[in-house]
C-alpha positions in Angstrom: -58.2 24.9 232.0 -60.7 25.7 235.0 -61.9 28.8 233.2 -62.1 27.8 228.9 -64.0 24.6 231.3 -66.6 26.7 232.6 -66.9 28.5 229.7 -67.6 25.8 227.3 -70.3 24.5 230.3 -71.9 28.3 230.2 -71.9 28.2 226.6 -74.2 24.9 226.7 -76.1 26.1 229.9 -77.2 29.2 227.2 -78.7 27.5 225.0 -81.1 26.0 227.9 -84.6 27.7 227.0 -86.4 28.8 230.0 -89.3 28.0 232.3 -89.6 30.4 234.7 -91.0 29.1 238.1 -91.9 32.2 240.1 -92.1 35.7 239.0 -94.6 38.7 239.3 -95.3 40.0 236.4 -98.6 41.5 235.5 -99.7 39.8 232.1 -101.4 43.0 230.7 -97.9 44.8 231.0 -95.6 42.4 231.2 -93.1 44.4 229.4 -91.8 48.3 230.9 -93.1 51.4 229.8 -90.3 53.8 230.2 -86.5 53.5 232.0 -88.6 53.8 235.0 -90.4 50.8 235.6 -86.9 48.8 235.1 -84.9 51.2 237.8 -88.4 51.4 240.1 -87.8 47.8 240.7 -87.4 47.6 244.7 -84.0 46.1 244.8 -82.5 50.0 243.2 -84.9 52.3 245.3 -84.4 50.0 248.7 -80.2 50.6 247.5 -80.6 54.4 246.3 -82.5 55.0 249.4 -79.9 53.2 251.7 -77.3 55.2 250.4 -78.9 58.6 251.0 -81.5 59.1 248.3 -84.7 60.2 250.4 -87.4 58.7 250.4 -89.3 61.2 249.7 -87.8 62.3 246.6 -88.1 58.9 245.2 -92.0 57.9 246.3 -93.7 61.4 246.2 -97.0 61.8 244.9 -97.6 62.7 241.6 -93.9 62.7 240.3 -93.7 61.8 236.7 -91.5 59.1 235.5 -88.8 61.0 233.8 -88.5 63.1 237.4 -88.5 59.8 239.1 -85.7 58.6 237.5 -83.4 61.5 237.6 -83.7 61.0 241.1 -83.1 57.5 241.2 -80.0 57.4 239.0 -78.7 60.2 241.2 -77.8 57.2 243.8 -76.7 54.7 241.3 -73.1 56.2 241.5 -73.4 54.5 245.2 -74.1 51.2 244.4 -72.5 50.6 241.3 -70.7 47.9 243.3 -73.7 45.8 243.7 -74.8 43.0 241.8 -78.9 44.9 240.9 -76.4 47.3 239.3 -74.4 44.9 237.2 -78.3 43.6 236.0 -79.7 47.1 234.9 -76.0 47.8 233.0 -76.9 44.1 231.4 -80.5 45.0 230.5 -79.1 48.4 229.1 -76.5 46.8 226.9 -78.0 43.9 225.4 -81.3 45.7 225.1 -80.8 49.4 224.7 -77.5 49.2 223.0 -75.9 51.5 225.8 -72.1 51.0 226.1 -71.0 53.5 228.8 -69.1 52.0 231.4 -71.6 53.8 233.9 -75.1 54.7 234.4 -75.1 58.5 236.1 -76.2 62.0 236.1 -74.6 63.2 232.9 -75.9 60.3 230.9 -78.7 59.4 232.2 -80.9 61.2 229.5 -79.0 59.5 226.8 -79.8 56.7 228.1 -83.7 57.4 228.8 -84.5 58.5 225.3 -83.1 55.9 223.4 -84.5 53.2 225.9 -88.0 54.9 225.3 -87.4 54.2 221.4 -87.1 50.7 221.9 -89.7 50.2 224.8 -92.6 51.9 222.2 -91.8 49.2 219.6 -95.0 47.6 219.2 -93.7 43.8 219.7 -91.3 45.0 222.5 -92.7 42.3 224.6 -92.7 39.1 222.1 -88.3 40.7 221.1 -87.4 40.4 225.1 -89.9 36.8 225.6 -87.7 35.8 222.5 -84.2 36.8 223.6 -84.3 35.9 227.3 -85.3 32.3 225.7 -88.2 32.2 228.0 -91.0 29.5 227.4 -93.2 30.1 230.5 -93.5 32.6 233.0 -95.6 31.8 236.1 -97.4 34.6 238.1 -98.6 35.5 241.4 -102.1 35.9 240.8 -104.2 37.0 243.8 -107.3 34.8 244.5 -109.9 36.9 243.0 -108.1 37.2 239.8 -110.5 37.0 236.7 -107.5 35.1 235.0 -108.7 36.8 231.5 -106.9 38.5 228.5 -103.9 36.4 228.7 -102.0 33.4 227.5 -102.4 31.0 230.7 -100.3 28.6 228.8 -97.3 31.1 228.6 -98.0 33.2 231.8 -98.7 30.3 234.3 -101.5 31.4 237.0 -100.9 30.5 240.4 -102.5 30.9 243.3 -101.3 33.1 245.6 -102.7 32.4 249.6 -100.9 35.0 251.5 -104.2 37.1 251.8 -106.5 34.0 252.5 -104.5 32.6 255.1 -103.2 35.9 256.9 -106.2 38.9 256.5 -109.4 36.6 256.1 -110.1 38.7 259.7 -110.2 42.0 257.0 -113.9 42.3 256.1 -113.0 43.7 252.6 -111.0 40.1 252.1 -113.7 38.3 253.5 -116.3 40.2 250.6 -113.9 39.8 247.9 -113.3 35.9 248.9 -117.3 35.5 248.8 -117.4 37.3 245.5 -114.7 34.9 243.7 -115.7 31.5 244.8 -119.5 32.1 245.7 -119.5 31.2 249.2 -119.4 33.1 252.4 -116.8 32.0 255.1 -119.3 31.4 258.6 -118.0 28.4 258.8 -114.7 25.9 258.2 -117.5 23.9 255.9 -118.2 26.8 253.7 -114.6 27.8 253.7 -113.5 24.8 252.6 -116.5 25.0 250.2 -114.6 28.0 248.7 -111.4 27.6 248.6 -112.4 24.2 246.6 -114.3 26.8 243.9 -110.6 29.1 243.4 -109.0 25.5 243.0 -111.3 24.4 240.5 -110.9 28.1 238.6 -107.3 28.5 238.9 -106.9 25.0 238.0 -109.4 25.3 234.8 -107.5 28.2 233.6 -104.0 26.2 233.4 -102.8 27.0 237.4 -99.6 24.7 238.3 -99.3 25.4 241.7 -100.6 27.8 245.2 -97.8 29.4 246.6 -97.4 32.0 250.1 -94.7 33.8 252.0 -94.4 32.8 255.6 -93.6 34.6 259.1 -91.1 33.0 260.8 -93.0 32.2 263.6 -95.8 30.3 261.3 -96.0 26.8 262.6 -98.6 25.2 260.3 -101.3 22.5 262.1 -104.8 21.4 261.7 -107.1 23.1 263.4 -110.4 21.5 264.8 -113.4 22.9 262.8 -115.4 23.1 265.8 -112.9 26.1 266.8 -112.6 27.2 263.3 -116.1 27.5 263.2 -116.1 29.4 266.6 -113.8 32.1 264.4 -115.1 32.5 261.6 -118.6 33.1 263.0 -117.3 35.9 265.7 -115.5 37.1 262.0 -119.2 37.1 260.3 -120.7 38.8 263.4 -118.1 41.5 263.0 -116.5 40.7 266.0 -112.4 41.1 266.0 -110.2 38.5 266.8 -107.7 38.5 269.4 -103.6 37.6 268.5 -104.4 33.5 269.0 -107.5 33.1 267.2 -106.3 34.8 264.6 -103.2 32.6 264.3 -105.0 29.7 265.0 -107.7 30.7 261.8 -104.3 31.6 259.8 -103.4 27.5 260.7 -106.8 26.0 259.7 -106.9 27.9 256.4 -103.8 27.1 255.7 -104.2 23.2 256.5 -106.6 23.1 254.4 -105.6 24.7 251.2 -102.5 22.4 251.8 -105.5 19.4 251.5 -106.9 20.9 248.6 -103.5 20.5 247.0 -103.0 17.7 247.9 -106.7 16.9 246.0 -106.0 18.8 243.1 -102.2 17.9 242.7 -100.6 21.2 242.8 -97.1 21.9 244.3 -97.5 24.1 247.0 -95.2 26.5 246.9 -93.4 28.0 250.5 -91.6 31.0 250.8 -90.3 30.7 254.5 -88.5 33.1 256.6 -89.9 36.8 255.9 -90.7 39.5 258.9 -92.9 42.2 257.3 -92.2 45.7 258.1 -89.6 45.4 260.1 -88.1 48.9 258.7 -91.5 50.8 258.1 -89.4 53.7 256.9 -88.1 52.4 254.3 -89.4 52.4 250.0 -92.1 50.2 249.2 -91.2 47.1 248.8 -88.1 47.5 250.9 -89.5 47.1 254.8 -88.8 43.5 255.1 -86.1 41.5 256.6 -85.4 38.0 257.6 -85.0 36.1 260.8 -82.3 34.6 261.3 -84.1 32.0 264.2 -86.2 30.8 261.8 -86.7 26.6 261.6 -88.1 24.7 258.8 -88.8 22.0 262.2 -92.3 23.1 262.7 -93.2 22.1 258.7 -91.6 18.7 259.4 -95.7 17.4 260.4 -97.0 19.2 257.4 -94.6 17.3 255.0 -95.2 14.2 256.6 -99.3 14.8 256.4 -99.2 15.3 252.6 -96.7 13.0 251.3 -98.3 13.2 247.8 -97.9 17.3 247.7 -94.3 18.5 246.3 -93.1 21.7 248.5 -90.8 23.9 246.4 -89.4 25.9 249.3 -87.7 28.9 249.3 -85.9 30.5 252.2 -83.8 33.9 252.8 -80.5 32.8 254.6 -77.4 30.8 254.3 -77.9 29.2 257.4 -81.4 28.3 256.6 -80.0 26.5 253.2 -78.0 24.4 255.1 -81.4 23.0 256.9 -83.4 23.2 253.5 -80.3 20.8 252.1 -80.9 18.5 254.7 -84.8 18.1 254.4 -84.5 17.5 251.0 -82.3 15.0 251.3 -84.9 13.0 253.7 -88.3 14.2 252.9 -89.2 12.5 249.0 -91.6 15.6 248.9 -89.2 19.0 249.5 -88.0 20.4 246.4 -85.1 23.1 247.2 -86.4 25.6 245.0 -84.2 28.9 243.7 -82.7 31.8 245.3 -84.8 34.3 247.1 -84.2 37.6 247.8 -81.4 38.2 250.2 -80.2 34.9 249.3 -80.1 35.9 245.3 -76.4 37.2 245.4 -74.0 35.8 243.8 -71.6 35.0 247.1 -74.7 33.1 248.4 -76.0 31.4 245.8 -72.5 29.7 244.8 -72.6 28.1 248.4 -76.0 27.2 248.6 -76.0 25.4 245.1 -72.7 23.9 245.7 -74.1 22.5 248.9 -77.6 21.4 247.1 -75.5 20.0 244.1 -73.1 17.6 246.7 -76.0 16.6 248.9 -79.6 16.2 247.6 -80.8 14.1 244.4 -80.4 16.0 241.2 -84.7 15.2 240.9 -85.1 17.4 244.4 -83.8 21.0 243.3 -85.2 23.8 240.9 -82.3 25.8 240.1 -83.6 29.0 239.7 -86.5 31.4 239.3 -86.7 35.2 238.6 -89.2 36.3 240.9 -88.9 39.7 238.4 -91.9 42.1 238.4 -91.0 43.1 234.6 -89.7 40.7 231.8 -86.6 42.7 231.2 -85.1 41.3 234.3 -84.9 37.5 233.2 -81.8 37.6 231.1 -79.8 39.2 233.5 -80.4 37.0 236.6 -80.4 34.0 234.6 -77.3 34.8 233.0 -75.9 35.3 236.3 -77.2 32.4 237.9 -75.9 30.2 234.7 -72.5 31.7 235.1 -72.8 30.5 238.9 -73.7 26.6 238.0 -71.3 26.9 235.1 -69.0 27.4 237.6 -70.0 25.1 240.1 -70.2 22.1 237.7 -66.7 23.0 236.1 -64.9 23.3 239.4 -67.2 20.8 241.6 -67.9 17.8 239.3 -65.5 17.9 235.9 -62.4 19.0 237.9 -63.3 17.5 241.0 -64.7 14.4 240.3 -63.2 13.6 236.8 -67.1 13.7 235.3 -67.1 14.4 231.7 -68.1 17.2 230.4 -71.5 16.2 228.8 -72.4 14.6 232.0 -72.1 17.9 234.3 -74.2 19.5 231.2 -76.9 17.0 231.7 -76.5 17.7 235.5 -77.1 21.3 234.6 -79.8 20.8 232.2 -81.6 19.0 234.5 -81.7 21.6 237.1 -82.0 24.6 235.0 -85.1 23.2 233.1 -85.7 19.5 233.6 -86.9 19.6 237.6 -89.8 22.4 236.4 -91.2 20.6 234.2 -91.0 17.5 236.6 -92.2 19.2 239.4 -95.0 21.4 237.2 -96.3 19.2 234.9 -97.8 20.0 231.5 -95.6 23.0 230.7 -92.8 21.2 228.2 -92.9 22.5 224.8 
């Protein structure tokens, strides 16, 4: 019964047309080129490389992307137990037509070439928009993004703060932020001044929310602007800053593009819990790690200062889903948004929507999101997260609770779809 259950829930869950919450795609090629750019994603050569492929032979300068991927697919024999595997054999199925049980040397060319025949179409882009059922991407567009030649209304701008709150102390920063917004940053009055211009830009062009990845020793606070000011001028004499005034300049920019969301009503967006380069020898993309002492306790004052500002966070553990659960369940304004990263297995992301499905309001969580760098890698990670809540509200709520079936849909529905459109208004269809 469970299972012909929890089919009958998937079926309905696929039929769910998709806003996508957080993703990084590039709207001028949204779509891949070549077999490459779907196996250069960093989740195969972090895997490839783990398992012996060098680095080297993977990364070196100049090699073409046929080359590339011979070398790549060399590794996927070791790793064809991983999830990222079970996703590119999707993508090649259902959108190359390949039906080999395995990906590997002595197919791999197959495989290239008739990919390439489908990738060249010339509405190869609209065919995989149209059969991963998506009806909104957003982006992670960098500050100084012109936000031109693109549908803002299908690829959602938002504004990405890692660089403004973190390398403002990098003079090239520092001359691209006075080039976007018009005003140079001497002082926490003409800061503010500019972040206040990228709001009112982003926000013309259709932006639903700022969004950042966080250390895990971030603790955000205001900051005086008498010492902000004493910053940012040493910054404009080109003097450097030493470890606490540069956190303490990280702190006051980021108070105040939290206050500037607040103004302008966008979610703010808070990816919490990453260590950068903590394995510098490793692929691009594949250097960082999580912490597992990591506390959403120092964001408890920054949720209570902007109780009008929704926080989708995101975090990396199990553990720390436990903590994001309980915050919100009290704080009106934490949204328990998707599964990031490390967390996006399937193990993990059955436990940690269970939990968010038993304990916080069905208004308070955003399911999922793809955070894909290529459009070819939303149908498989939704599909797997459907089958995952499919399975949840089968076993969990139908079978556990006696709910009917319709009503665990709803549930479903609601989750999948209904909290982005809540949460980011102005993108239903």
């Amino acid at each position: 019964m469970s299972s012909a259950l929890t089919q009958g829930i998937l079926r309905e869950l696929n039929q769910i047309r998709l806003l996508d919450p957080h993703s990084h795609i590039n709207p001028h090629a949204a779509a891949s080129r070549n077999l490459t750019d779907i196996l250069g994603y960093h989740y195969y050569t972090e895997l490839v490389h783990s398992a012996g492929i060098p680095r080297e032979a993977i990364e070196a300068p100049g090699i073409d992307p046929r080359q590339r991927c011979e070398r790549i697919v060399a590794g996927l024999p070791q790793i064809q137990n991983t999830v990222q595997y079970s996703w590119f054999q999707e993508i090649c199925r259902e959108f190359f037509g390949f039906e080999e049980p395995t990906i590997e040397p002595r197919n791999w060319e197959r495989l290239y070439d008739s990919a390439q025949r489908v990738l060249d179409q010339p509405d190869w882009e609209a065919q995989v928009i149209e059969r991963s059922q998506l009806e909104g991407v957003f982006l992670t567009n960098d500050f100084d993004d012109p936000l031109e030649g693109f549908d803002t209304a299908f690829y959602v701008p938002c504004l990405r703060t890692d660089e403004l709150v973190f390398k403002i102390s990098n003079p090239a920063v520092r001359a691209r932020f006075q080039s976007a917004s018009g005003s140079n940053p001497a002082s926490a009055k003409e800061l503010r001044t500019g972040l206040a211009a990228l709001f009112e830009r982003f926000v013309s062009r259709g932006a639903r929310a700022c969004a950042i990845s966080l250390p895990p020793d971030f603790t955000p606070e205001p900051i005086p602007d008498a010492q902000a000011d004493i910053l940012l001028e040493k910054l404009a004499r080109g003097l450097p800053l030493d470890p606490t005034g540069l956190r303490r300049l990280s702190q006051a920019i980021f108070w105040a593009i939290a206050s500037l969301c607040d103004e302008y009503r966008l979610p703010f967006d808070l990816m919490i819990g990453v260590n950068r380069q903590v394995y510098p020898a490793g692929v691009f993309q594949g250097q960082d790690l999580f912490d597992s002492r990591c506390s959403l306790f120092p964001y408890a004052g920054l949720f209570r200062a902007f109780p009008r500002v929704a926080f989708p966070v995101s975090v990396l553990s199990v553990g720390l889903n436990q903590e994001l659960v309980a915050y919100s369940w009290i704080f009106p304004n934490v949204i328990a948004h998707g599964h990031w990263w490390y967390a996006n297995i399937p193990a993990f992301i059955l436990a940690d929507c269970r939990a968010r499905l038993q304990a916080v309001p069905e208004t308070k969580q955003i399911g999922y999101y793809s955070d894909m760098y290529k459009l070819e890698f939303a149908l498989p990670k939704f599909s797997m997260y459907r089958r995952i809540l499919a399975t949840a509200l089968a076993e969990d709520f139908v079978i556990g609770r006696g709910w009917p079936e319709e009503r665990a849909i709803a549930l479903g529905r609601t989750v999948l779809r209904g909290n982005v459109e809540r949460v980011f208004p102005h993108l239903g269809k």
